[in-house]
C-alpha positions in Angstrom: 149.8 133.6 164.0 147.1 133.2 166.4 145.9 129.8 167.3 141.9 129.1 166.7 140.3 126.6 169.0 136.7 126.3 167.3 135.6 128.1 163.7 131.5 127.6 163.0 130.0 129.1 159.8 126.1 129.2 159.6 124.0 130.3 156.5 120.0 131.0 156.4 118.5 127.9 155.7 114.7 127.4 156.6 113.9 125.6 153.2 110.1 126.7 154.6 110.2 130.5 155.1 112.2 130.6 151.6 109.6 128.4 149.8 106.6 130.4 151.1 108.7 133.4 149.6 108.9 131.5 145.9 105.6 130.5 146.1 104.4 134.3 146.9 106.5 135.6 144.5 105.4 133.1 141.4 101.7 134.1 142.6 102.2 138.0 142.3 104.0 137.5 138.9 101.5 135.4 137.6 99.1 138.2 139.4 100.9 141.2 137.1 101.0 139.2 134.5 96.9 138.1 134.6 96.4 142.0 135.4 98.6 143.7 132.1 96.9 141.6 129.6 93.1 142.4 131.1 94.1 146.2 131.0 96.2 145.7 127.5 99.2 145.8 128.9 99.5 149.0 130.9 100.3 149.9 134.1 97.3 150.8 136.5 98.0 151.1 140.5 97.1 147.4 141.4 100.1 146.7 138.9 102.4 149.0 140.4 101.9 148.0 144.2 102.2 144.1 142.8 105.3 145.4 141.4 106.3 147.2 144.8 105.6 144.0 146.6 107.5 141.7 144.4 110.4 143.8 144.5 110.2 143.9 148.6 109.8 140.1 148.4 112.5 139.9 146.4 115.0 142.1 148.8 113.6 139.8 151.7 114.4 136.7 149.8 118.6 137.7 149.1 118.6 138.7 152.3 117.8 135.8 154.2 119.8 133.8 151.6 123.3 136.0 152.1 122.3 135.9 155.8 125.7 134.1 157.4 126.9 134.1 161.0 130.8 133.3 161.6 132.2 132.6 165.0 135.4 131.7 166.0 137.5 131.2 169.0 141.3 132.6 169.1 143.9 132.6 171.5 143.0 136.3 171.5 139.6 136.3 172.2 136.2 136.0 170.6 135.3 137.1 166.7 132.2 136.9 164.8 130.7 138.3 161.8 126.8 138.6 160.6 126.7 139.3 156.7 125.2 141.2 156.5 124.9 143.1 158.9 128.1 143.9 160.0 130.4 145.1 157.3 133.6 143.7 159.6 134.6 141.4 161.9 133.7 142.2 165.8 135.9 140.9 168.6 135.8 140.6 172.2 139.2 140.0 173.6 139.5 137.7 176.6 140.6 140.3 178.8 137.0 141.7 178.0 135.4 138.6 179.1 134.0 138.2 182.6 131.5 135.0 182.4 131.3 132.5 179.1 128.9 129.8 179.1 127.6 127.2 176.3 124.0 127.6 176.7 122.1 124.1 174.8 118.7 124.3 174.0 116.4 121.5 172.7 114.8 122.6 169.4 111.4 122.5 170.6 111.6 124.8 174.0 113.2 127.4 172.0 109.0 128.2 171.3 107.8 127.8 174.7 108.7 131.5 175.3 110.5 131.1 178.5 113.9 132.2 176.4 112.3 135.8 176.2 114.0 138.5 177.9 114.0 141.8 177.8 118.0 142.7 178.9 120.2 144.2 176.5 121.5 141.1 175.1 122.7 141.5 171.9 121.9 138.3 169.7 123.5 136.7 166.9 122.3 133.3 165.9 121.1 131.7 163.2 120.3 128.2 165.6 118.4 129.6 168.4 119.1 129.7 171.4 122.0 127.4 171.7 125.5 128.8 171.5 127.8 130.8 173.7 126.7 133.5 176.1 129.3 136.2 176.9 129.0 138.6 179.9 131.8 141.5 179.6 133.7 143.1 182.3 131.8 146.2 181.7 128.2 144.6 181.8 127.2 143.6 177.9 125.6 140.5 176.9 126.4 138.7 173.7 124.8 135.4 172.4 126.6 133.5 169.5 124.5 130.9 168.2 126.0 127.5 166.8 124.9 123.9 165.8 127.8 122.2 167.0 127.8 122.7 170.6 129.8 119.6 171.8 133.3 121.1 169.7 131.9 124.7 171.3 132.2 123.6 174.9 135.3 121.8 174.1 137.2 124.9 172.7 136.0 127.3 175.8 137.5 125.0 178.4 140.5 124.5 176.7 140.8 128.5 176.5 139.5 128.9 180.1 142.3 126.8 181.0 145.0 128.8 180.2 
């Protein structure tokens, strides 16, 4: 059985960007709604692109709120999962690992814009830019992002040390 040193599970939760999504929603029901009883009840084209938008609304809404990042640390390297997107678990064995470093962000300066880059990192974070930044031996970049970045650190220098 291999031995984890840190396990972090995120979810989607910008109470904000959801509510804006309610709100729009309840406005193009109430919209339809306002629009089938002026026309007797049947469907012109405003109805049916309300409709359209509602149900693209709707598909943005459950996916933001099934959107979950797992990481986790092993003995055996690194795994994490984005449901979802990916439909399994990814790893990148140690032996795959050529730098690791716990990048910690403050929450403002992650909109100052000096985070942009245009490498070929591939992110997956759900808290910005904090987390743990992985450079392979054959040249990718990964970012994992995480909340708890204290326990993070903690876990990668007790792996480094072995």
């Amino acid at each position: 059985m291999k031995k984890k040193y840190f396990k972090d599970k995120q979810q989607f939760n910008n109470i904000e960007i959801i509510g804006i999504l309610v709100f729009s929603m309840a406005l193009l029901i109430f919209s339809m709604i306002n629009g089938l009883q002026n026309h007797h009840w049947a469907f012109t084209y405003m109805e049916w692109s309300t409709l359209a938008l509602l149900l693209i609304l709707g598909g943005y809404l459950w996916y933001l709120t099934h959107l979950s990042l797992h990481v986790s640390l092993t003995e055996e390297g690194i795994v994490y999962k984005m449901k979802p997107l990916h439909l399994k678990k990814r790893k990148i064995p140690w032996q795959m690992v050529a730098n690791c470093e716990v990048i910690s962000t403050p929450r403002l300066a992650q909109w100052h814009g000096g985070n942009i880059t245009f490498n070929h990192e591939q992110r997956f974070t759900l808290s910005g830019r904090t987390g743990l930044h992985i450079t392979t031996v054959d040249g990718r970049e990964y970012f994992l992002g995480t909340k708890r970045v204290d326990e993070l650190k903690d876990a990668v220098e007790k792996v480094m040390a072995k």
